[in-house]
MDAnalysis code that builds the backbone (N, CA, C; Angstrom):
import MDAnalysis as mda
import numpy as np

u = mda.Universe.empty(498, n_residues=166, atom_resindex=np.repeat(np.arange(166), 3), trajectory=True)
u.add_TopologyAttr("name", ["N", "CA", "C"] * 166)
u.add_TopologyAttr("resid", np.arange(1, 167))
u.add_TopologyAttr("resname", ["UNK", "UNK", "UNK", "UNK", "UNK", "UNK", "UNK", "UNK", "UNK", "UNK", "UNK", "UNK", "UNK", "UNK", "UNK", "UNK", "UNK", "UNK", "UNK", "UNK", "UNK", "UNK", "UNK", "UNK", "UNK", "UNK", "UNK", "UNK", "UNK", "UNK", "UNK", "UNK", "UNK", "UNK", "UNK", "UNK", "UNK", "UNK", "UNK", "UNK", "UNK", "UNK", "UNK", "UNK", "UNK", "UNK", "UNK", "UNK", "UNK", "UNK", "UNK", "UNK", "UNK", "UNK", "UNK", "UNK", "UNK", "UNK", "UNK", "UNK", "UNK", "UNK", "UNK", "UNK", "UNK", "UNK", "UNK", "UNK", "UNK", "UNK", "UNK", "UNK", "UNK", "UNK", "UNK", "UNK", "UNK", "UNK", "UNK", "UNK", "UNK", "UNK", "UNK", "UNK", "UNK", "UNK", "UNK", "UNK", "UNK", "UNK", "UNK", "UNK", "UNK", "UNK", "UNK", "UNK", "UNK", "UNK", "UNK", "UNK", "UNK", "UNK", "UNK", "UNK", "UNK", "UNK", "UNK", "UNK", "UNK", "UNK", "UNK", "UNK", "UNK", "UNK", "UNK", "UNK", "UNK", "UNK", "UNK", "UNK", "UNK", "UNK", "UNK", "UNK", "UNK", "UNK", "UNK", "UNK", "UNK", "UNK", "UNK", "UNK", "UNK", "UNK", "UNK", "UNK", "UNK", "UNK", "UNK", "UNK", "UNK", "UNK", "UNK", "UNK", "UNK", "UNK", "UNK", "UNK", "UNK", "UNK", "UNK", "UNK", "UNK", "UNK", "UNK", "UNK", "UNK", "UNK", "UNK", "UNK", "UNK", "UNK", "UNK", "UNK", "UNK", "UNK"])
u.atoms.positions = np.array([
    [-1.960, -14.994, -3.498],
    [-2.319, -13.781, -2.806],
    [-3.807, -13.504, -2.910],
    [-4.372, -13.854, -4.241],
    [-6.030, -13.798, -4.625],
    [-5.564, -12.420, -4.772],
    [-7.454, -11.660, -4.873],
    [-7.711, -10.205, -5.782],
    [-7.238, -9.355, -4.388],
    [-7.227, -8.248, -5.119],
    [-6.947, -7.415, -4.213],
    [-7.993, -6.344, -4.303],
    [-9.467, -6.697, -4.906],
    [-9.844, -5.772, -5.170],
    [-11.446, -5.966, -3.762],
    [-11.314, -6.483, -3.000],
    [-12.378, -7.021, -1.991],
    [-12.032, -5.881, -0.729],
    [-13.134, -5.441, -0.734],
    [-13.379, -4.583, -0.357],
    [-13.436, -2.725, -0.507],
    [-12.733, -3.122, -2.044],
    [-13.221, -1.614, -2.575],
    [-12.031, -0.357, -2.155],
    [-11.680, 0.565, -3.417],
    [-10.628, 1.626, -3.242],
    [-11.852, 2.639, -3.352],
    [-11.936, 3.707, -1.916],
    [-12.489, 4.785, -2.634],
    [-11.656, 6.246, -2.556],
    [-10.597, 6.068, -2.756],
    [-9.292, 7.003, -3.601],
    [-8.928, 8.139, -2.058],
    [-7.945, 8.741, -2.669],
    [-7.908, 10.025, -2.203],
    [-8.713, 11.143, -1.999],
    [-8.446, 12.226, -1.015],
    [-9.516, 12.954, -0.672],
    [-8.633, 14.644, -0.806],
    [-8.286, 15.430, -1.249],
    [-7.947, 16.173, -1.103],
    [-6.724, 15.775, -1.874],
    [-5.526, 17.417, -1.401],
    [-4.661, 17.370, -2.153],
    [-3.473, 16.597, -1.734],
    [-2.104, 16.495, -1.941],
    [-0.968, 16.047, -1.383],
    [-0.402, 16.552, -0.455],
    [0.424, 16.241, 0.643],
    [1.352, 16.879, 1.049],
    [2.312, 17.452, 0.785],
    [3.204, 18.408, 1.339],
    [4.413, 18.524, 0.597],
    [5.390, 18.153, 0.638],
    [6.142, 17.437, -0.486],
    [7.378, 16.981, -0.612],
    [7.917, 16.819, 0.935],
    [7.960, 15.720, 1.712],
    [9.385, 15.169, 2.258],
    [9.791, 13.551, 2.594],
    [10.731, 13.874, 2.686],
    [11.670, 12.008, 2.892],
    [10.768, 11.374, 3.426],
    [9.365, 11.326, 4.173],
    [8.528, 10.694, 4.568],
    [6.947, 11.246, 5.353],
    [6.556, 10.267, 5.752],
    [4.615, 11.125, 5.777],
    [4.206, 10.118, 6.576],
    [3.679, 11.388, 7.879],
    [2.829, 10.699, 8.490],
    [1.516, 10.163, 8.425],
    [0.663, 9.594, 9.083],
    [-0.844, 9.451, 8.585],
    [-1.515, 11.050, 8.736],
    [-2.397, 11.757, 8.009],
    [-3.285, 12.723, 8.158],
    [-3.870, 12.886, 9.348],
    [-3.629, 14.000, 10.095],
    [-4.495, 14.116, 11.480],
    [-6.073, 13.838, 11.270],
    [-6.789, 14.143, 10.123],
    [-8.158, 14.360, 9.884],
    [-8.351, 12.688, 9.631],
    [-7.505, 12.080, 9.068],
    [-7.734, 10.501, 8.914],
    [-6.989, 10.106, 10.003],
    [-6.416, 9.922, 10.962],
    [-6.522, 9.652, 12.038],
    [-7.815, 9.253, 12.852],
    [-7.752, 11.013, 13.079],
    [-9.220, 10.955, 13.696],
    [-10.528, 10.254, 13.764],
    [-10.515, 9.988, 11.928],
    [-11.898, 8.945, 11.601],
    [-11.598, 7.353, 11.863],
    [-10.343, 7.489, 11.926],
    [-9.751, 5.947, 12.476],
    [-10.372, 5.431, 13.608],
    [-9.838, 6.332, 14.732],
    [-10.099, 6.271, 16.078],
    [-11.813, 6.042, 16.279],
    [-12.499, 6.946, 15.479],
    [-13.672, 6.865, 15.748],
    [-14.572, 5.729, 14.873],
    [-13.873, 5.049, 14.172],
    [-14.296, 4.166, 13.541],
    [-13.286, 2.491, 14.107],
    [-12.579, 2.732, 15.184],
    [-12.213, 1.636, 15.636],
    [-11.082, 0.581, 15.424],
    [-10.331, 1.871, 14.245],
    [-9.535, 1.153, 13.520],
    [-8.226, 0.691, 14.707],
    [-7.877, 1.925, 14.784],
    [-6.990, 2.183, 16.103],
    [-7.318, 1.881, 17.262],
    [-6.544, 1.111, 17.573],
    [-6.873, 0.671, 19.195],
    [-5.503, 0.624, 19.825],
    [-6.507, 1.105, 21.509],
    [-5.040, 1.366, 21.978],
    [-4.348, 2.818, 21.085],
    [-4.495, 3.513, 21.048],
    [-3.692, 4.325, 20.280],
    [-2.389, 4.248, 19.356],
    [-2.782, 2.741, 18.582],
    [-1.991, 1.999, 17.641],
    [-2.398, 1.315, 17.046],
    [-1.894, 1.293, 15.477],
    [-2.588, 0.643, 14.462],
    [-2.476, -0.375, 14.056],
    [-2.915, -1.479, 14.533],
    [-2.667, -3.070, 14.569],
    [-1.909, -3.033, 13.025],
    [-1.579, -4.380, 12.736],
    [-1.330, -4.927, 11.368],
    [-2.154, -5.737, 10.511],
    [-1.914, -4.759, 9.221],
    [-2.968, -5.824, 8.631],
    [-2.580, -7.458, 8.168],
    [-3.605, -8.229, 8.648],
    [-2.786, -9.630, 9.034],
    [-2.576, -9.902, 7.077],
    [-2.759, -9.411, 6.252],
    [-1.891, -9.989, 5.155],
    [-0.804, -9.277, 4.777],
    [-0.331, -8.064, 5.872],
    [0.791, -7.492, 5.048],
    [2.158, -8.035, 5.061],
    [2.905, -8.274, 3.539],
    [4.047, -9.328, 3.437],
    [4.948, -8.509, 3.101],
    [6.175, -8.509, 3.277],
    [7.282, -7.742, 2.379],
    [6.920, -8.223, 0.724],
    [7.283, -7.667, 0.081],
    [6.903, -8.081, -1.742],
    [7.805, -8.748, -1.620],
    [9.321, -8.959, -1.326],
    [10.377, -10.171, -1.912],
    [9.963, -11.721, -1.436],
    [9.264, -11.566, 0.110],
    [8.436, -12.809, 0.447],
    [7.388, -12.837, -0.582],
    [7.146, -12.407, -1.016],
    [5.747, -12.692, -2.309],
    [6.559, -13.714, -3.717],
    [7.532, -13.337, -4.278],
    [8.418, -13.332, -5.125],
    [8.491, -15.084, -5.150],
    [7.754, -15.238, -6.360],
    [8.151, -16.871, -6.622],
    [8.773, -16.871, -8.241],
    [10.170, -17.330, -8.261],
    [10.426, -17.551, -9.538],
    [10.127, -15.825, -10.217],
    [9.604, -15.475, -11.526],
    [9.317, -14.856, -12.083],
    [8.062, -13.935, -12.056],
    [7.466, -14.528, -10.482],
    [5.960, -13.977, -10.308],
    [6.097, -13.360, -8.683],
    [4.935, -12.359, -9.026],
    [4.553, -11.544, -7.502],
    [3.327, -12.917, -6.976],
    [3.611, -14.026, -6.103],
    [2.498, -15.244, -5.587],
    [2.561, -16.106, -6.900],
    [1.945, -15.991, -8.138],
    [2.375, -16.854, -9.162],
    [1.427, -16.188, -10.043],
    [1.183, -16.830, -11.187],
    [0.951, -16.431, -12.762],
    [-0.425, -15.922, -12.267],
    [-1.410, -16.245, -11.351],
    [-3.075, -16.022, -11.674],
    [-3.201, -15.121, -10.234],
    [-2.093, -14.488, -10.026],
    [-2.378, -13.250, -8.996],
    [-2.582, -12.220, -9.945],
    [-3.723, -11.153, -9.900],
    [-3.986, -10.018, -10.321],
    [-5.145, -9.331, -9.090],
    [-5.294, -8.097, -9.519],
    [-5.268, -6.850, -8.531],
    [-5.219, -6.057, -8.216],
    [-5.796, -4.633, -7.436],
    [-5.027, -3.951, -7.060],
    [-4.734, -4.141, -5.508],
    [-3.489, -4.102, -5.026],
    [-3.281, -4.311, -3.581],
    [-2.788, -2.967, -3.047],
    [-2.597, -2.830, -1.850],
    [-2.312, -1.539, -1.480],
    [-0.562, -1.742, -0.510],
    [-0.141, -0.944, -1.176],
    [1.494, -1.370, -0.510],
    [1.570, -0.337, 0.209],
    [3.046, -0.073, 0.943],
    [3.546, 0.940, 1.619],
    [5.089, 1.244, 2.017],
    [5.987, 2.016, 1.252],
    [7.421, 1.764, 1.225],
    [7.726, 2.128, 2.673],
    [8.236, 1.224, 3.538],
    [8.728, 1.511, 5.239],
    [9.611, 2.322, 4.829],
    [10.868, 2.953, 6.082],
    [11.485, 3.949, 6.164],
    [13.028, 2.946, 6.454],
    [12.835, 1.530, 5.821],
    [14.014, 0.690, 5.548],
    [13.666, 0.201, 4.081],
    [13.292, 1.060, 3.128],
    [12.596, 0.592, 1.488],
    [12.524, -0.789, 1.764],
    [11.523, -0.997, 2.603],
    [10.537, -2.293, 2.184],
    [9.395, -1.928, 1.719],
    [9.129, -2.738, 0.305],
    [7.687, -2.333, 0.090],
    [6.669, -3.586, 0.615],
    [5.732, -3.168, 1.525],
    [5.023, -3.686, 2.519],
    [3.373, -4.221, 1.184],
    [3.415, -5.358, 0.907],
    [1.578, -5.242, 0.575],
    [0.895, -5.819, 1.325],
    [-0.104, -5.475, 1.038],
    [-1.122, -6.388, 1.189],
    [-2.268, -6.398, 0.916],
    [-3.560, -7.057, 1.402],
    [-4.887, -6.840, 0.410],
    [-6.007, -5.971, 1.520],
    [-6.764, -5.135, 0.676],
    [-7.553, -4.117, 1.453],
    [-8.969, -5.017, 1.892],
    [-9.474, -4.987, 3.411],
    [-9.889, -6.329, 4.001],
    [-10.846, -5.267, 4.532],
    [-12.179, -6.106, 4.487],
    [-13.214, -5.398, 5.510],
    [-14.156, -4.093, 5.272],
    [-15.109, -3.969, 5.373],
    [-15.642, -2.514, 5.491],
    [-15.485, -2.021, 7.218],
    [-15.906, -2.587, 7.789],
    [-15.950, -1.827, 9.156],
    [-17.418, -2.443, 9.912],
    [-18.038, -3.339, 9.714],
    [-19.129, -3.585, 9.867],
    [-18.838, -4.437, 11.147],
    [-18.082, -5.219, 11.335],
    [-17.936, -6.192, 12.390],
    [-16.397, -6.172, 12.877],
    [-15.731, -6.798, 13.795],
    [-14.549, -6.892, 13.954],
    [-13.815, -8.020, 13.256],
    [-14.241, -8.855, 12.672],
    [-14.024, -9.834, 11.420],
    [-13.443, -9.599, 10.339],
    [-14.039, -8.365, 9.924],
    [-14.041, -7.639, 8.674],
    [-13.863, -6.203, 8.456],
    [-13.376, -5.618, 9.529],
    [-12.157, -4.245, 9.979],
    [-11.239, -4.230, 8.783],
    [-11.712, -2.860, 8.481],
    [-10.960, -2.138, 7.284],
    [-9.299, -2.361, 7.810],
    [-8.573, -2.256, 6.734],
    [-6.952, -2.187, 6.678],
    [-6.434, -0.995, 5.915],
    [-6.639, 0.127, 6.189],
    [-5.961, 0.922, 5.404],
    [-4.472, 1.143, 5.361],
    [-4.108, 2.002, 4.456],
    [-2.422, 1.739, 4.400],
    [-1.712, 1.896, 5.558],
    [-2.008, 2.563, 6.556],
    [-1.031, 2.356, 7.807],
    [-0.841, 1.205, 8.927],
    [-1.839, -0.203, 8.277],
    [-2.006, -0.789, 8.986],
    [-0.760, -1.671, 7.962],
    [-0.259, -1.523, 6.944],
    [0.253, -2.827, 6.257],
    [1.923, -1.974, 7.037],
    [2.436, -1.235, 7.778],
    [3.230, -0.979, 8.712],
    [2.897, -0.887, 10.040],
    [1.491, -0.807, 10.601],
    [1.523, -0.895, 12.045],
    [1.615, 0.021, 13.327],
    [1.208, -0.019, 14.362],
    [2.373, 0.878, 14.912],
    [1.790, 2.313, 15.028],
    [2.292, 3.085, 16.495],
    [1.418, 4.181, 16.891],
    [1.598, 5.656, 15.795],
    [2.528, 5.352, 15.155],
    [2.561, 6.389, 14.395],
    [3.567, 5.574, 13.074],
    [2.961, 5.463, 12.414],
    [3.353, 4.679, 11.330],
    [3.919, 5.877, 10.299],
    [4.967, 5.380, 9.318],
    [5.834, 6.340, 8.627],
    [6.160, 5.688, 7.174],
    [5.941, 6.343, 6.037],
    [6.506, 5.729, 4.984],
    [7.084, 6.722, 4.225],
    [7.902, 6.240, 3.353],
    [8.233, 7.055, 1.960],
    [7.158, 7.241, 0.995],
    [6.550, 6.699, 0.290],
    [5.500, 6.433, -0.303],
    [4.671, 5.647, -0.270],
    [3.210, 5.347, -0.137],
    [2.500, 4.313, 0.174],
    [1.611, 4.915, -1.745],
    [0.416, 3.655, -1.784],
    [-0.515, 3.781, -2.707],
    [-0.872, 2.753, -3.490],
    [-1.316, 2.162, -4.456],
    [-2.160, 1.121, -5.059],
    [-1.481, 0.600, -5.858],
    [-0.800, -1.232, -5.899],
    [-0.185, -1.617, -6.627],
    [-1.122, -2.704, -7.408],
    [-0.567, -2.462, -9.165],
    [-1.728, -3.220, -9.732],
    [-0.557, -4.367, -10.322],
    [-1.062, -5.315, -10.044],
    [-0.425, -6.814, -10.593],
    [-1.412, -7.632, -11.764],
    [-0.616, -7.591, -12.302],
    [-1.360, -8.691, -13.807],
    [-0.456, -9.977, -14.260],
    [-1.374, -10.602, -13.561],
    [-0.739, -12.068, -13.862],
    [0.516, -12.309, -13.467],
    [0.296, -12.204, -12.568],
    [1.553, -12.342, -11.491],
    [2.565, -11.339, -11.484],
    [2.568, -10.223, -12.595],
    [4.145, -9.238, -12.848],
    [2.794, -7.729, -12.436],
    [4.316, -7.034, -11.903],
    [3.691, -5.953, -11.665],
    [3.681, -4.947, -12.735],
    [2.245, -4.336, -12.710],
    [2.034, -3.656, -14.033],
    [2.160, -1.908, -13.917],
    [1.858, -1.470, -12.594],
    [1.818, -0.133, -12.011],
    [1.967, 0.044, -10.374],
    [2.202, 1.240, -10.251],
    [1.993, 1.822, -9.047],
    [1.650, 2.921, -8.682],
    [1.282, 3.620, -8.088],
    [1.211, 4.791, -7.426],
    [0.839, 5.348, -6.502],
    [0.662, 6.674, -6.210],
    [0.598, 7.610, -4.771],
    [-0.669, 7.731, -4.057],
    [-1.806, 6.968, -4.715],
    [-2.963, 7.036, -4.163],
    [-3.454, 6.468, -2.465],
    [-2.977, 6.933, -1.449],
    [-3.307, 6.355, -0.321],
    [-3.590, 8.011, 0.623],
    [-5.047, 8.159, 0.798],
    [-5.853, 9.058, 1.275],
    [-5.397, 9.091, 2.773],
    [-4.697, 8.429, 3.317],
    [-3.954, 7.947, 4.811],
    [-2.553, 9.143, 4.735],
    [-1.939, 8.631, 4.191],
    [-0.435, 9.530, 4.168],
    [-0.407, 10.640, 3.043],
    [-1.365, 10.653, 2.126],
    [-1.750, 11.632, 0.801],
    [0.377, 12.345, 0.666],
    [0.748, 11.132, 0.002],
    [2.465, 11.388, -0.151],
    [2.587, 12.407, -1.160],
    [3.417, 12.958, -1.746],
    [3.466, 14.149, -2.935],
    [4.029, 13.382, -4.217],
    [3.227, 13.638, -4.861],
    [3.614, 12.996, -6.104],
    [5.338, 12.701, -6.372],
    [6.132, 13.888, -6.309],
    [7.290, 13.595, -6.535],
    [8.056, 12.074, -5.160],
    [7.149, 12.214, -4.481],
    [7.600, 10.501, -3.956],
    [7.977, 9.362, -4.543],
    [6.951, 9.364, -5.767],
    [7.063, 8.281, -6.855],
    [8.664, 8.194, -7.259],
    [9.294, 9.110, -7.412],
    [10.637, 8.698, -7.890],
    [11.277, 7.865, -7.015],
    [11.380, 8.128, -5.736],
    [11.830, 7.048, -4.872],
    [11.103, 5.605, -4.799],
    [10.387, 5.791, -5.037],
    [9.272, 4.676, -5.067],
    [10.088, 4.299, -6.275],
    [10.032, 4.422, -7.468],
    [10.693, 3.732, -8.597],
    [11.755, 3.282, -8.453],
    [12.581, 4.179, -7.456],
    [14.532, 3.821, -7.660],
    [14.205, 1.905, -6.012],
    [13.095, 2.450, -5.118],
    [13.053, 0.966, -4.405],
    [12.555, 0.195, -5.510],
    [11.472, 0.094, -5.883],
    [10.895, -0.800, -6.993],
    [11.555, -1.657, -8.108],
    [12.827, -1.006, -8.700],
    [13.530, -1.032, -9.201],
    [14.882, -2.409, -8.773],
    [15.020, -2.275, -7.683],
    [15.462, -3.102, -7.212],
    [15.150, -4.576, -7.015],
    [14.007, -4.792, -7.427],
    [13.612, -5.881, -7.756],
    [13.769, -6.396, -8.851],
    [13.894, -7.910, -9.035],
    [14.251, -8.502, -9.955],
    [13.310, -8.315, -11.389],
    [14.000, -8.451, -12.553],
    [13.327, -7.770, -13.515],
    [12.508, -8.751, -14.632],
    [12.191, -9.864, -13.904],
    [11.508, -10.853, -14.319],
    [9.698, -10.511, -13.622],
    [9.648, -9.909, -12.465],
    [8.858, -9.661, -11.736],
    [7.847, -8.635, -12.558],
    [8.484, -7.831, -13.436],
    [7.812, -6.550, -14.091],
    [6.806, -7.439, -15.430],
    [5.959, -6.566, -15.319],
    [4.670, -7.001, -16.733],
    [5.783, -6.415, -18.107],
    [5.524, -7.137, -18.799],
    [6.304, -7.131, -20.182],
    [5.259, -5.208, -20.694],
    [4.787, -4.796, -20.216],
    [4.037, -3.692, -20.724],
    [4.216, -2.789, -18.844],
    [4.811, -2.875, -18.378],
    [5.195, -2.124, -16.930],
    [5.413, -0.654, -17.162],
    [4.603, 0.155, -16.560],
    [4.028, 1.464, -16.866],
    [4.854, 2.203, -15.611],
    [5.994, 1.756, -14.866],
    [6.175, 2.281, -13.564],
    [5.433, 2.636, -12.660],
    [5.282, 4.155, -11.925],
    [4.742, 5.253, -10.727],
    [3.570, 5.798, -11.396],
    [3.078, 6.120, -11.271],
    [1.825, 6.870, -11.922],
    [1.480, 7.819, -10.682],
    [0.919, 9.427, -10.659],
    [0.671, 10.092, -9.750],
    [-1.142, 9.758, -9.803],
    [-1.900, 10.265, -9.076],
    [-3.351, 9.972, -9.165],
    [-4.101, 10.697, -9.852],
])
């Protein structure tokens, strides 16, 4: 999968939404989308590395032992958790940012929880609600844990810290 740390997290912006079964993107981040080119067509391409995590899943590893990271996932509204790696500043069309609504796509993209998954050495070590796109409510994380969970338990860092809020 390589780092996930190319191209830089610069966090959340404000507060959460409130609590529900799912979250759209922010009208105000929208907006800077559009005007920054993200959106085209009035739809948010895909970001070309986003994988379901069980396609990631080799043996006992998220890609294998020397993946570490933070990647940015996004639970769809069928608990898939969607990753992939944050690509681009915005400088060229080469190198077009991917923010979290792009690792689902789509004119109005929808998740349960999206936010920053950190992998160490191939097992996943954390997660959480940090994605300034859908700004989910902390209490999301529980669902986020009960999908997460469902994964095989070879996959988890021997020190696996679960959800973390931001």
């Amino acid at each position: 999968m390589g780092s996930g740390n190319k191209g830089g997290y610069h966090g959340t912006r404000g507060s959460s939404q409130p609590f529900a079964p799912s979250y759209g993107v922010m009208p105000d981040m929208h907006k800077s989308d559009v005007s920054r080119g993200i959106v085209q067509n009035g739809v948010y391409p895909k970001n070309p590395t986003a994988k379901d995590i069980r396609d990631l899943i080799h043996g006992n590893y998220i890609g294998n032992k020397n993946t570490n990271g933070l990647f940015t996932y996004a639970i769809d509204m069928n608990d898939k958790i969607i990753v992939g790696k944050r690509n681009g500043n915005g400088t060229n069309s080469s190198d077009a940012p991917t923010p979290h609504p792009t690792l689902i796509g789509g004119k109005n993209p929808k998740v349960q929880c999206a936010g920053m998954l950190d992998i160490r050495g191939g097992k996943i070590y954390s997660f959480d609600d940090r994605s300034g796109h859908f700004k989910p409510n902390p209490k999301s994380l529980e669902k986020a844990a009960e999908i997460f969970a469902r994964l095989p338990k070879g996959v988890f860092h021997k020190n696996y810290i679960g959800g973390k809020s931001k």
